[in-house]
C-alpha positions as a LaTeX table, in Angstrom:
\begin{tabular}{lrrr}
\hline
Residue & $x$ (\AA) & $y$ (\AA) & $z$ (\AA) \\
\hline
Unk1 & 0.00 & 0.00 & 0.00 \\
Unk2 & 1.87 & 3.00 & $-0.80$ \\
Unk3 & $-0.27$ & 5.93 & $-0.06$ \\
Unk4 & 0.19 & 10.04 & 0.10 \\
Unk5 & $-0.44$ & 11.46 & 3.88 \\
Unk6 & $-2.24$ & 14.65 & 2.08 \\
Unk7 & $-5.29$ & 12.61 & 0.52 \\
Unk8 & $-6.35$ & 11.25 & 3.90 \\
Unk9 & $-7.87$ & 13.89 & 6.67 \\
Unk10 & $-5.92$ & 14.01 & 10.12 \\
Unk11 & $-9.38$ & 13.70 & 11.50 \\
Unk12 & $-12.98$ & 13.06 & 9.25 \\
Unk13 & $-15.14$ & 13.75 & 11.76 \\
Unk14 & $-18.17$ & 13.40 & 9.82 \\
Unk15 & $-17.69$ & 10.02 & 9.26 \\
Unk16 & $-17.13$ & 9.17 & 12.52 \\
Unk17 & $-19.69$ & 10.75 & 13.43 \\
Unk18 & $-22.12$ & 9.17 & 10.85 \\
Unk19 & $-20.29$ & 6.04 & 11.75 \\
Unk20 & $-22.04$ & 6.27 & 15.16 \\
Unk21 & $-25.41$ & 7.33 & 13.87 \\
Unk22 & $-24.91$ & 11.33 & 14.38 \\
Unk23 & $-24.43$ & 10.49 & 18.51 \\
Unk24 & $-22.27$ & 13.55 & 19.24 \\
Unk25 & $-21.82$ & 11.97 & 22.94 \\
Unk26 & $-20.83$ & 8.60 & 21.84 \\
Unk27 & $-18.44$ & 10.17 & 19.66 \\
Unk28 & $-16.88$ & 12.05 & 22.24 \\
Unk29 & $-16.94$ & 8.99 & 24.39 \\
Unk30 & $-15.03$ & 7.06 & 21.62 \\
Unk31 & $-12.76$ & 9.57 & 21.17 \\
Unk32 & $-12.27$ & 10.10 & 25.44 \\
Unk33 & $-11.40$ & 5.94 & 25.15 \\
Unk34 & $-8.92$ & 6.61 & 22.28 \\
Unk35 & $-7.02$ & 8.85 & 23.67 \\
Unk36 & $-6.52$ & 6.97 & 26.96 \\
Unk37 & $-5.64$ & 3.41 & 25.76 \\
Unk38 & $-3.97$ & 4.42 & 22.63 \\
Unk39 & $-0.78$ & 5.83 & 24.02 \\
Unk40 & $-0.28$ & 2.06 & 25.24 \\
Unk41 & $-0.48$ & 0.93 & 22.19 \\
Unk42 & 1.54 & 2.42 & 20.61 \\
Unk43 & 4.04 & 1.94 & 23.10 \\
Unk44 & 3.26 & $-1.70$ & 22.71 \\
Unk45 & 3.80 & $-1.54$ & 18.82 \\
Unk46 & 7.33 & 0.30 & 19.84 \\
Unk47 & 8.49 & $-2.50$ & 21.95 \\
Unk48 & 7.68 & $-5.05$ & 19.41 \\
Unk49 & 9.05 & $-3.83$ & 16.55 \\
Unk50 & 12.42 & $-3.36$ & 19.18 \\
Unk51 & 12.43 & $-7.15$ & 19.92 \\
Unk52 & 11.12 & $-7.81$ & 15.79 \\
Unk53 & 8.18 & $-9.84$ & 16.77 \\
Unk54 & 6.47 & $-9.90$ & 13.88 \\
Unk55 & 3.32 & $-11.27$ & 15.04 \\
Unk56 & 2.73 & $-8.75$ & 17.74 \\
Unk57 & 3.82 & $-5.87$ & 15.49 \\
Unk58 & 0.89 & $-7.25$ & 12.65 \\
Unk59 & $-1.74$ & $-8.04$ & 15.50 \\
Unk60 & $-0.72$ & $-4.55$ & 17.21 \\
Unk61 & $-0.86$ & $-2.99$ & 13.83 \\
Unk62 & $-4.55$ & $-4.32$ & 13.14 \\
Unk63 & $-5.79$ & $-3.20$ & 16.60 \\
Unk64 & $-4.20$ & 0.50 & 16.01 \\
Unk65 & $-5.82$ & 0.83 & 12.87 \\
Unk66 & $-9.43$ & $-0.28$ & 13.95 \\
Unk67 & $-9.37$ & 2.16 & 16.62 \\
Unk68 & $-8.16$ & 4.80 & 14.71 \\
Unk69 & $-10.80$ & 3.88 & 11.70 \\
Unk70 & $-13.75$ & 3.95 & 14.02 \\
Unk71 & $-13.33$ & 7.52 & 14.67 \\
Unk72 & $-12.12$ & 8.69 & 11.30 \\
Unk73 & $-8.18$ & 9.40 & 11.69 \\
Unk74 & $-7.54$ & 8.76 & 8.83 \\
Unk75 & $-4.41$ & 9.48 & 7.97 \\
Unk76 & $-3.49$ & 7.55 & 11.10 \\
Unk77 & $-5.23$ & 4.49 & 9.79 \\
Unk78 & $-3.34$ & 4.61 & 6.70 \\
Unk79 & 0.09 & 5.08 & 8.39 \\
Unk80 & $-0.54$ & 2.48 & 10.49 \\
Unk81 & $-2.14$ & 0.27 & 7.73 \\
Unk82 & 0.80 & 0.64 & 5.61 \\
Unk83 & 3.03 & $-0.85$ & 8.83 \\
Unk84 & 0.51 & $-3.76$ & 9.22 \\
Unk85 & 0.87 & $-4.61$ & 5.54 \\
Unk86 & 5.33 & $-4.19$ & 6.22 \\
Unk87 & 5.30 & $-6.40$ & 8.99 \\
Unk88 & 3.90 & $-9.46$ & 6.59 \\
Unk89 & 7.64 & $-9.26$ & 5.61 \\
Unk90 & 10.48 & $-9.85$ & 7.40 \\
Unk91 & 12.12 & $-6.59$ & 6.48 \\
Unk92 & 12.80 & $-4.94$ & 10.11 \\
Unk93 & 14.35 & $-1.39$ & 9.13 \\
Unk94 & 11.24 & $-1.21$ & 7.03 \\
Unk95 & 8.86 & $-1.28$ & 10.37 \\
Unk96 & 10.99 & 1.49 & 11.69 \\
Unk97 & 10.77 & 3.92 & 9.07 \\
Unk98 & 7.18 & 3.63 & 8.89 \\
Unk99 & 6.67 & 3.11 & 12.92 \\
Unk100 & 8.25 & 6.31 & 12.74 \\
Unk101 & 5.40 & 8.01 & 10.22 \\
Unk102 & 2.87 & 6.37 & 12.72 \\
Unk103 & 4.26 & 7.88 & 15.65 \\
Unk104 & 3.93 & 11.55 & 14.09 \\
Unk105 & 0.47 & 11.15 & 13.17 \\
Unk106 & $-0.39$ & 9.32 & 16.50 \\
Unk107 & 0.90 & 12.75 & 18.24 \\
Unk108 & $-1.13$ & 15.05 & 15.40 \\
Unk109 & $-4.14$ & 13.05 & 16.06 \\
Unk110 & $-3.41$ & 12.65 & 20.13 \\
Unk111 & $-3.31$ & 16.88 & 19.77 \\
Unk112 & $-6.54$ & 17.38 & 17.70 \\
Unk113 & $-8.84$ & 15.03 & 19.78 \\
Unk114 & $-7.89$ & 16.69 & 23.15 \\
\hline
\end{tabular}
């Protein structure tokens, strides 16, 4: 999946929102839940690509970019899609160039949902 950061929205919050039938509260809920348990994760994803487990960095991968789908981050989701789809190969110093992409659009997101 190669992909450019500029067609995907840092945050399409009118699809998340229609996601969740136009539930303003539920969104923010959602969002509230991201932004406590994702931080984890991604320090999860970190420690996994450090030790090259590539089962924990595809599972971790999947489980990043569900979260970040449900409530439209979008360029997050592809970031982190593009890592899931690198760690079906064995190619290491390809996870951290692109753990590195996910990182800075885990922080743009983190800043825009607060």
């Amino acid at each position: 999946m190669d992909f450019e950061k500029e067609q995907y929205k840092l945050w399409n919050r009118e699809a998340a929102l229609s996601r969740l039938m136009g539930n303003e509260e539920l969104l923010q809920r959602v969002a509230s839940i991201f932004v406590n348990s994702a931080p984890d994760k991604i320090n999860l994803l970190e420690e996994a690509i450090v030790r090259h487990d590539q089962d924990a960095v595809r599972l971790l991968s999947h489980t990043l970019k569900g979260s970040a789908g449900e409530i439209g981050l979008e360029r997050l989701w592809a970031s982190v899609a593009q890592l899931e789809t690198l760690a079906s190969s064995a190619q290491v110093d390809e996870w951290y160039k692109q753990f590195q992409l996910v990182k800075e659009d885990f922080m743009c997101s983190m800043e825009i949902l607060r």
